[in-house]
C-alpha positions in Angstrom: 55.4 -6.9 13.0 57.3 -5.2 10.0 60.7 -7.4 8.7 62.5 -5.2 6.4 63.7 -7.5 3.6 66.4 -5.3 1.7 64.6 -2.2 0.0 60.9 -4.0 1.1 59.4 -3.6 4.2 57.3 -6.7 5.0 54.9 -6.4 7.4 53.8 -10.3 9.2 51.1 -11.0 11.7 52.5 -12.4 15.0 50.6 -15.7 14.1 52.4 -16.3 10.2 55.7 -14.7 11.5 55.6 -17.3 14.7 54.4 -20.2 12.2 57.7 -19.3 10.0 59.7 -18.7 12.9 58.9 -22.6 14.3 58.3 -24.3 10.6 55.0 -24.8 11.0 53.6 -25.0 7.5 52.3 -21.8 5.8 50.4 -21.3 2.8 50.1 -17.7 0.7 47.0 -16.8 -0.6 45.9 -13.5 -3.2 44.4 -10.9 -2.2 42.7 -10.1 -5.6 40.0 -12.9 -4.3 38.8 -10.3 -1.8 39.0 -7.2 -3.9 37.7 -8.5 -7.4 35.5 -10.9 -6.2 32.3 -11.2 -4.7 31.0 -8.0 -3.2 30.8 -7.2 0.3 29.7 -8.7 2.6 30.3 -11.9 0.3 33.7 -11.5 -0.1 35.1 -11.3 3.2 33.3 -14.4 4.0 35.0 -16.2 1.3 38.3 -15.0 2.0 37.7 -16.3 5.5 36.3 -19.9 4.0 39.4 -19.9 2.2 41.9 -19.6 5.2 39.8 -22.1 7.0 40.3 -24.5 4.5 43.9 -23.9 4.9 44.1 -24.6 8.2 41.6 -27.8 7.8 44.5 -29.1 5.9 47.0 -28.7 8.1 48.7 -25.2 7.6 48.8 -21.6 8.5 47.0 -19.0 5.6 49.0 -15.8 5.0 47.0 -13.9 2.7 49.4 -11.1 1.1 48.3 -7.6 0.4 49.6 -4.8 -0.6 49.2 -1.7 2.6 51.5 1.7 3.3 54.3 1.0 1.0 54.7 -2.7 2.5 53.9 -6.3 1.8 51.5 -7.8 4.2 52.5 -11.1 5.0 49.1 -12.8 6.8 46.2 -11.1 7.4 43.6 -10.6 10.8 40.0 -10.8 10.7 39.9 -7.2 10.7 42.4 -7.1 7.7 40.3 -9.0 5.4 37.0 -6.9 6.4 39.0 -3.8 5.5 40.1 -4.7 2.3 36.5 -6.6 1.4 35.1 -3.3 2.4 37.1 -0.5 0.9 36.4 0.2 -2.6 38.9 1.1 -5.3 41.6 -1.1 -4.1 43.9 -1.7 -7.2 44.5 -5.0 -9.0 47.9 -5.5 -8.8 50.3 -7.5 -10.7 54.2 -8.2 -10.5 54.6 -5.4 -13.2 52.7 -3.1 -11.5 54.2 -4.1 -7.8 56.7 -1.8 -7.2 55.2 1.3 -8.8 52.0 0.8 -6.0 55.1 -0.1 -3.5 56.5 3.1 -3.5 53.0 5.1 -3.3 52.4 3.9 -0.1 48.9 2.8 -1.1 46.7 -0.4 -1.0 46.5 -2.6 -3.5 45.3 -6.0 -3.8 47.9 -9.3 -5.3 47.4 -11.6 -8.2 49.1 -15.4 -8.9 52.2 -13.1 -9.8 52.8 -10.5 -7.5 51.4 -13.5 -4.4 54.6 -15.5 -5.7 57.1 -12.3 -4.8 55.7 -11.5 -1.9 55.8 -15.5 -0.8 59.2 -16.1 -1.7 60.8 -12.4 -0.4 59.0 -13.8 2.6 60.5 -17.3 3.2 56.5 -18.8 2.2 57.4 -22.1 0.0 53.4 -22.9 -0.8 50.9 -20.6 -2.1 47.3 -21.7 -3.0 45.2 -20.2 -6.4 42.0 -21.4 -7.3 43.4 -21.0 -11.3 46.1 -20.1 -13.3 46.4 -17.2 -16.3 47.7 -18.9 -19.2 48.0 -18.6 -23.2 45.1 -17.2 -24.5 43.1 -18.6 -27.4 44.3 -16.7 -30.5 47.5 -15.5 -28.8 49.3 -16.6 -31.9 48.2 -13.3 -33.2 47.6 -11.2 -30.0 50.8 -12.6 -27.6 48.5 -12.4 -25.0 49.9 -14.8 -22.4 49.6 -14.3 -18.7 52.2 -12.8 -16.5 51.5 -15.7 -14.7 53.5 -17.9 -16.5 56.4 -15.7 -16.8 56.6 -15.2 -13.1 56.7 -19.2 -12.5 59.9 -18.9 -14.5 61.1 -16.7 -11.8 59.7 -17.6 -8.3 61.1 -20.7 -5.8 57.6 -21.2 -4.5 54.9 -24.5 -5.1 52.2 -23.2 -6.4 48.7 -25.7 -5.9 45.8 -24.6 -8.1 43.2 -26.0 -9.7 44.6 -26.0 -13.4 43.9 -22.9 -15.6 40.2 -21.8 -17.0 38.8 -22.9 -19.7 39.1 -19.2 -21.9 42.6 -20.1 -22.6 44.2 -22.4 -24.9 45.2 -25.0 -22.4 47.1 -27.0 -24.8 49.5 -24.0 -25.8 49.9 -23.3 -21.7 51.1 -26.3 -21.0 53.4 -26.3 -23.8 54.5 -23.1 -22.1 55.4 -24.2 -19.1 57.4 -27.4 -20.6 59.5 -25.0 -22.6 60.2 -23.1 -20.1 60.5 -26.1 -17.9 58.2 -25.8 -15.3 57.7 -28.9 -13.6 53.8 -29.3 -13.7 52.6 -32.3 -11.5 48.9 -33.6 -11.0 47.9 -34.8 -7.0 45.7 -37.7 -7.4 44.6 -37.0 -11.3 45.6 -38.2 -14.7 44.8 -34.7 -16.4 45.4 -31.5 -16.3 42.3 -29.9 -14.7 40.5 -26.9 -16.2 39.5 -25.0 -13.7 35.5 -25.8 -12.3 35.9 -28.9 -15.0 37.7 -32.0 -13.8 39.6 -32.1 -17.0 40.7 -30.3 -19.7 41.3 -33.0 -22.4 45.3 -33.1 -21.7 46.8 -35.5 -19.7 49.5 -34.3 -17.6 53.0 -34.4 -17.7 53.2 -36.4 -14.1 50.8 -37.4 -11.5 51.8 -38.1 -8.3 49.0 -39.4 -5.1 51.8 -39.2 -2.1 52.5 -35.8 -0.6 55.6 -36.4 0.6 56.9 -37.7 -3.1 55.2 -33.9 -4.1 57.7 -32.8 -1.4 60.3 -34.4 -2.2 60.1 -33.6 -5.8 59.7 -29.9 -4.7 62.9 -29.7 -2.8 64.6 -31.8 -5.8 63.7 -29.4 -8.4 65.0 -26.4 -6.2 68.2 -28.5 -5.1 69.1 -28.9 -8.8 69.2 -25.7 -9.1 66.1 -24.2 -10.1 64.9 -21.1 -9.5 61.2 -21.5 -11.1 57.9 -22.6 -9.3 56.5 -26.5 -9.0 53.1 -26.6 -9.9 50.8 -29.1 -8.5 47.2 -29.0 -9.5 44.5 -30.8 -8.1 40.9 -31.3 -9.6 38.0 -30.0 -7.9 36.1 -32.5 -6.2 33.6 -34.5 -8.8 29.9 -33.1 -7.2 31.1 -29.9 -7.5 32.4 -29.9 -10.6 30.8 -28.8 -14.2 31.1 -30.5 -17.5 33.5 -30.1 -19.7 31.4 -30.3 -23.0 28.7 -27.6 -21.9 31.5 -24.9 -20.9 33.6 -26.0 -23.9 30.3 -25.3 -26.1 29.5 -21.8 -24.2 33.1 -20.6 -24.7 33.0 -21.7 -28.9 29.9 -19.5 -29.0 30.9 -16.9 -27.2 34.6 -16.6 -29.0 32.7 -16.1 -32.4 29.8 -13.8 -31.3 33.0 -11.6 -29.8 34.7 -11.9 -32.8 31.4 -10.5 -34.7 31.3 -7.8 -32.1 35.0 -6.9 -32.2 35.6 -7.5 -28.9 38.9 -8.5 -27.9 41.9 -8.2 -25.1 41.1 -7.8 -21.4 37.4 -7.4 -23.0 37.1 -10.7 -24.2 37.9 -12.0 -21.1 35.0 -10.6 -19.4 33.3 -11.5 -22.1 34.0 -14.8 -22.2 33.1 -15.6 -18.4 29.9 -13.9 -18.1 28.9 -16.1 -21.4 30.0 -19.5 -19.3 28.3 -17.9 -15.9 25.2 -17.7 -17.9 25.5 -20.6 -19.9 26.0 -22.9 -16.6 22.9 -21.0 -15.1 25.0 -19.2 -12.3 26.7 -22.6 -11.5 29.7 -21.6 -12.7 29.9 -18.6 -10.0 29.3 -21.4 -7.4 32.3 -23.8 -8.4 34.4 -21.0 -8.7 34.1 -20.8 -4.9 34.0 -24.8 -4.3 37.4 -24.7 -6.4 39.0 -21.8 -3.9 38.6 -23.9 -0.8 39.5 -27.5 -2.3 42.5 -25.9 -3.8 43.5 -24.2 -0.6 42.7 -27.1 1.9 45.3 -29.6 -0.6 47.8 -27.2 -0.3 47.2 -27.2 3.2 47.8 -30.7 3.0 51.1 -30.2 0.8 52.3 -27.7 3.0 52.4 -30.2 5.7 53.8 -32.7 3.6 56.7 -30.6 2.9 57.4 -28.8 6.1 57.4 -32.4 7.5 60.0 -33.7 5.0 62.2 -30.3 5.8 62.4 -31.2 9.0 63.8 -34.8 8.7 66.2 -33.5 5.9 67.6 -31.2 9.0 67.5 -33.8 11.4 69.6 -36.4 8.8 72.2 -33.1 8.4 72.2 -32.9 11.6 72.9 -36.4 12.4 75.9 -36.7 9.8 
């Protein structure tokens, strides 16, 4: 079914459009997982892992895509093996968003351009295994995700696993506190890094109850607000990897790059194939444990805060 918010055609399936439609909770999900993944078959597989954990925590996956000039809201099984299965589909990002818009073609969402198309469709969660962030040396290149600048702009909770460990995690989070971004840890002390448990900074809040997450949500947006809440949440400790040995891959590979003048989207690449083979493929393996415990928490949230909606209306109601 295709809702035409003003100027964007957004096309639901009947399952997230009815879960909307009754406030059942929803969670978005990237695209970019499926298309810059794993290859196929691998990565339609994941994608479907990933929704499942969604549901196994309590809430409906709408996976957002990019398809004939419209915003899929939700994807079907045969959705996710056609964009796991055509090649070529374009990374797309909230810069790039409405120039693909308007061509009518495919294209497959980031953290940035998942936030849009979650807010323009009424979706208040949206699950990412990690966040961009400030990148190490960006005192000199300003390279600093787009991620970050679109939590400035978008009324959605975003639940992810911290940011990787390529970045300068210390400069991201001053990021976000500058630009007021309320960043709350779910059962942790620290602000994860990713496949690591920890980054080495301790987070601004932690909270352990969902429905004080939900609460805090709705707060932050009822003052006002018209950034993103993000809530990270540690991958779980057997399937996580140690911080020292990816810390020690990543100081390597940063000055054999710098010897071989590699830098920009480059070094990025760079940088995780040097951790992937540092942690003897392991890395390639949380990176999917990470995906699914992200996405079945914000299940979880989702819940939380659908459920704490719903008594707010009742109490208005009421009075």
């Amino acid at each position: 079914m295709t809702i035409s918010h003003p100027g964007i055609p957004l096309r639901y399936t009947d399952e997230v459009r009815q879960a909307l439609h009754d406030g059942t909770p929803v969670v978005a999900l990237e695209s970019n997982v499926i298309t810059h993944g794993l290859p196929y078959p691998d990565n339609a597989a994941t994608a479907r892992k990933v929704e499942a954990a969604v549901r196994a925590g309590g809430a409906v996956p709408a996976t957002i895509g990019i398809d004939r000039g419209a915003l899929r809201i939700g994807m079907t099984d045969e959705d996710i093996e056609r964009y796991a299965s055509t090649p070529g589909i374009p990374k797309v990002s909230s810069r790039d968003l409405p120039v693909v818009l308007a061509g009518g073609g495919m294209g497959a969402t980031t953290v940035a351009s998942s936030l849009i198309a979650a807010e323009l469709a009424g979706i208040p969660f949206f699950s990412s295994a990690g966040i961009g962030g400030v990148h190490r040396g960006a005192q000199d290149t300003f390279d600093i995700s787009s991620d970050l600048i679109q939590f400035t702009r978008s009324k959605v909770a975003v639940v992810c696993a911290g940011a990787k460990m390529i970045l300068d995690l210390g400069l991201t989070l001053e990021y976000l506190e500058t630009h007021c971004v309320p960043v709350v840890s779910y059962g942790s002390d620290d602000f994860p890094a990713f496949y690591c448990r920890s980054s080495g900074h301790r987070s601004p809040q932690r909270l352990d109850d969902p429905e004080h997450i939900a609460a805090a949500a709705e707060t932050h947006w009822a003052l006002g607000n018209r950034s993103s809440f993000l809530i990270t949440t540690p991958v779980r400790e057997e399937d996580a990897i140690d911080f020292d040995e990816v810390d020690r891959a990543i100081r390597d590979a940063v000055g054999a790059a710098q010897r071989e003048g590699i830098s920009g989207q480059g070094l990025t690449k760079y940088l995780m194939h040097a951790v992937d083979a540092a942690t003897g493929g392991r890395s390639a393996t949380a990176n999917m444990a990470v995906l699914e415990s992200c996405a079945q928490v914000a299940g979880t949230l989702a819940a939380a805060h659908a459920r704490y909606r719903s008594r707010a209306a009742q109490q208005g109601a009421v009075r």
